[in-house]
KEDO-477477 format. One line per 3 residues: number of its first residue (from 0); for each residue z, y, x of C-alpha. Coordinates in steps of 0.2 Angstrom, whole numbers, plus 5000, padded with zeros to 4 digits. Layout:
<nodes>
NUM = Z/Y/X  ...;
</nodes>
This chain:
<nodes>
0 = 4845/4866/5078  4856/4872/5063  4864/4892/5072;
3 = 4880/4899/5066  4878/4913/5054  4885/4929/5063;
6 = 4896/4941/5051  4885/4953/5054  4870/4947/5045;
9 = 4875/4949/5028  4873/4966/5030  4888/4979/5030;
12 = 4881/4990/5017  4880/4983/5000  4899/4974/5007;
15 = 4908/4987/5010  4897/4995/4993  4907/4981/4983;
18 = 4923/4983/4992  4925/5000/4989  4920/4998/4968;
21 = 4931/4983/4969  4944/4995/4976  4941/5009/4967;
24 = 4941/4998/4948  4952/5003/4938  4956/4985/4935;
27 = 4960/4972/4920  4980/4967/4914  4973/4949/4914;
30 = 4965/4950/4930  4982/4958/4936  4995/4950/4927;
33 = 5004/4942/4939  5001/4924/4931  4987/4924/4944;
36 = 4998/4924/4960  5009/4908/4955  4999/4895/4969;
39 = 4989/4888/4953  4972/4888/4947  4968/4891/4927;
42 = 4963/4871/4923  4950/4870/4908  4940/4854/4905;
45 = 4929/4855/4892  4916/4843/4882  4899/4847/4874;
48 = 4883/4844/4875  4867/4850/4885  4849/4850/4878;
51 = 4838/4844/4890  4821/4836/4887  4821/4840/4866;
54 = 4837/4830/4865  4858/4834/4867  4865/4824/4881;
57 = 4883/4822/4881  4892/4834/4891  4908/4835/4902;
60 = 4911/4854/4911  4926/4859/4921  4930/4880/4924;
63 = 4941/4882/4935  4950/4901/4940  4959/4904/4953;
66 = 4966/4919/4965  4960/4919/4982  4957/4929/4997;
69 = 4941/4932/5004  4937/4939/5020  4924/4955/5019;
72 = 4916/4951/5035  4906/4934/5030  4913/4931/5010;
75 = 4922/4916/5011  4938/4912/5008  4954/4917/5022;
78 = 4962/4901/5028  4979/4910/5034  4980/4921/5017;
81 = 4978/4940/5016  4975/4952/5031  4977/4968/5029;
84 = 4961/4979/5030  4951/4962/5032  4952/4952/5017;
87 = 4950/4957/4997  4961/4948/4983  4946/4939/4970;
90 = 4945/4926/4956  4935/4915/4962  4928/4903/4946;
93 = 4920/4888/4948  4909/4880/4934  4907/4861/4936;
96 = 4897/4852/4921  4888/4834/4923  4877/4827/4909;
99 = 4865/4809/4910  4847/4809/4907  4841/4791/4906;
102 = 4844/4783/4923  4851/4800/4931  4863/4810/4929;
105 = 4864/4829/4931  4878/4838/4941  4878/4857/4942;
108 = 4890/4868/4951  4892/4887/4951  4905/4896/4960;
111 = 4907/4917/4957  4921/4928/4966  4926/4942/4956;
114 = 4934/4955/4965  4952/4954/4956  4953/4975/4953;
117 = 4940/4975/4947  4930/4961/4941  4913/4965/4950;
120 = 4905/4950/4957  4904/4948/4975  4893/4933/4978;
123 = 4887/4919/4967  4881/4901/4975  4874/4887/4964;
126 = 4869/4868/4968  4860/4858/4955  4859/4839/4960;
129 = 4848/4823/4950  4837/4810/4952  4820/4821/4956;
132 = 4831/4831/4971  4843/4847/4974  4841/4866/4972;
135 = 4854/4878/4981  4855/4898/4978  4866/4910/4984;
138 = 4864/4928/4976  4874/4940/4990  4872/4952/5002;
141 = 4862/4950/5015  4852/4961/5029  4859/4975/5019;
144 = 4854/4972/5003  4859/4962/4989  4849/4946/4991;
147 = 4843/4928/4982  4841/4915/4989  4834/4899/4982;
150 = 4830/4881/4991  4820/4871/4978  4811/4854/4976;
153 = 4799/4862/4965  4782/4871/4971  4782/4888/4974;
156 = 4801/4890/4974  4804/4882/4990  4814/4891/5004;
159 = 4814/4911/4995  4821/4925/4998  4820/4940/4986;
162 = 4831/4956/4985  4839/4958/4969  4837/4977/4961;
165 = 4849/4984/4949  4839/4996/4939  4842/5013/4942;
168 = 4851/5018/4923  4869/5018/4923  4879/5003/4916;
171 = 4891/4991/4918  4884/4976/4929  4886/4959/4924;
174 = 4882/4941/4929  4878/4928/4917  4885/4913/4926;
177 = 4904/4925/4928  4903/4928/4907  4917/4915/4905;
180 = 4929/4927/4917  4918/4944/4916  4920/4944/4898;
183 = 4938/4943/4897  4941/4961/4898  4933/4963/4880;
186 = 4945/4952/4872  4960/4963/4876  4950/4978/4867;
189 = 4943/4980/4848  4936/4965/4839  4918/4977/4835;
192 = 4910/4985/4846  4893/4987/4855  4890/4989/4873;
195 = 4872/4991/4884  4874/4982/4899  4863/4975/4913;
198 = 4862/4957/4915  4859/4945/4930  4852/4930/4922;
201 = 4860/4911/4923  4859/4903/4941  4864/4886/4935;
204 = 4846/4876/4933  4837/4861/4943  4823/4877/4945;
207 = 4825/4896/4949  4811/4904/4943  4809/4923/4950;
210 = 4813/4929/4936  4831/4923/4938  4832/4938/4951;
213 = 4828/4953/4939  4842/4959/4931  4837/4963/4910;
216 = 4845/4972/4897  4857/4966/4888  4869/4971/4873;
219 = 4888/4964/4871  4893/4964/4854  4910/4961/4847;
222 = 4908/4950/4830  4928/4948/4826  4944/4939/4829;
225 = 4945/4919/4818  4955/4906/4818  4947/4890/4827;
228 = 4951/4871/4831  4944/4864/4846  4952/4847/4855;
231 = 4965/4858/4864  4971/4865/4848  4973/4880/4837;
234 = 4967/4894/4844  4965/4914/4836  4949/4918/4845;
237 = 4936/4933/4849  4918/4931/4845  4909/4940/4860;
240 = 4890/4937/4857  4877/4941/4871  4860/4947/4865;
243 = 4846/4946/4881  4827/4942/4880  4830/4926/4882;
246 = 4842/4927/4865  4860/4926/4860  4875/4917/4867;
249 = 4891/4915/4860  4907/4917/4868  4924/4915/4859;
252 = 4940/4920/4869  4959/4917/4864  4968/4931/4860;
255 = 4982/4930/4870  4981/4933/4889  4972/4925/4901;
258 = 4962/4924/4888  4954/4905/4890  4936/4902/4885;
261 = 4940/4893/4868  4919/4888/4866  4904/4893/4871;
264 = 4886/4894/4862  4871/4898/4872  4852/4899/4868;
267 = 4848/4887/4881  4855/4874/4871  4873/4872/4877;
270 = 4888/4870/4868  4908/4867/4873  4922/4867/4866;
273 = 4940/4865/4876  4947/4848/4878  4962/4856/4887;
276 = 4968/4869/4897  4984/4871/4910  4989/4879/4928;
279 = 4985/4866/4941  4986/4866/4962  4973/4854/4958;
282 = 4968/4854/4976  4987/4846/4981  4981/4828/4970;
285 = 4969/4819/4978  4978/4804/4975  4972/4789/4965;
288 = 4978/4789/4948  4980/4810/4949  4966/4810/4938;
291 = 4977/4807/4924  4983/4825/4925  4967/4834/4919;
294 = 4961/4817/4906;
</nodes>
């Protein structure tokens, strides 16, 4: 028998831990702007491809930003809006991409909530679906402590529960499967600069190794503003690289606020560019033929 989760068991401490940095952050103007509180969601479709098996498969991926208020007792999103003391404004981005393999196709989801004054991530949940079978994670807080949580097909990875341990030096925390939003505060600075940060590695993948729970070192590096052409269009952009152990990825931003990922190079072997971008209630057309609006 399947037992309703009680609010209580994600554990008040780390919660009301992030709701207080989320409170106390001194906040982004493009995580602020107003933009953000118009009823839409930021809209970007984007086409690329994935390596997978020694071969690039042609990609499709979909991010999608959008203002929403979650409640602090269980994380989810409020049904009937803000209350006060009970609910924190976020961005909650969602990452959609689907890629073919042969006779199967890949379909990959992450969605991230980003408290919206600050830009620290609340909670992360992942589903990875093909041919072979599904793998879920949710990275949270849990029993007091911020927790992973994987459900795997793949031996010894089934059903695991690990807690995940910022270590203890002081620097800014990010989350790999956030840096399309998390990064967006970079581009409204200098196009050089350096930065040490702490890293959680990607989520998105058909397996979650443990290593996936240990947050590494990482350095942010700020390689200048270009011009670029993607299928959306001209763009001035800023080059954010991303140096981890398991190598360098490549951000570039638009200048101008929100700041849109423009494309993205990572050493896993996936690139993107931007097909097109637009504010969308997407959620409002559901309608056959509605999928004309984001083609």
């Amino acid at each position: 028998m399947i037992r309703p989760v009680r609010a209580r068991a994600w554990g008040w401490g780390p919660l009301l831990a992030l709701v207080l940095a989320a409170r106390a952050g001194a906040g982004s103007p493009f995580a602020l702007d107003p933009l953000w509180d118009d009823g839409k969601a930021e809209f970007s479709t984007y086409s690329g491809t994935t390596e997978r098996y020694g071969k690039p498969r042609p990609t499709t991926a979909r991010i999608i930003v959008v203002k929403e208020d979650l409640q602090y007792s269980t994380l989810v999103k409020s049904d009937a809006g803000p209350k006060p003391g009970r609910t924190l404004e976020v961005l909650k981005m969602n990452l959609i991409a689907d890629f073919p393999t042969g006779t199967y196709t890949y379909h990959q989801m992450a969605s991230l909530f980003l408290a919206r004054a600050s830009l620290e991530v609340l909670k992360e949940t992942m589903s990875h679906t093909e041919g072979c079978g599904i793998t879920f994670v949710r990275v949270g807080p849990k029993h007091g402590r911020l927790t992973h949580e994987a459900h795997s097909y793949w031996d010894g990875e089934a059903d695991r529960e690990v807690p995940v341990v910022w270590p203890a030096e002081s620097r800014k925390h990010l989350w790999w499967d956030a840096l399309p939003v998390s990064l967006r505060p970079w581009a409204e600075g200098p196009d050089r600069f350096e930065e040490r940060v702490w890293l959680l590695p990607a989520q998105v993948s058909g397996k979650s190794p443990v290593e996936s729970t240990r947050p590494v070192a990482a350095t942010l590096r700020g390689e200048g503003s270009s011009p670029l052409d993607v299928p959306a269009g001209h763009f001035a952009t800023r080059r954010i690289a991303v140096i981890s152990p398991s190598g360098t990825d490549v951000f570039w931003f638009d200048q101008r606020a929100p700041h849109v990922l423009v494309r993205l190079e990572t050493a896993a072997g996936r690139r993107l560019v931007l097909e097109r971008t637009q504010r969308l209630d997407y959620w409002n057309h559901r309608d056959p033929g509605d999928e004309k609006l984001v083609e």
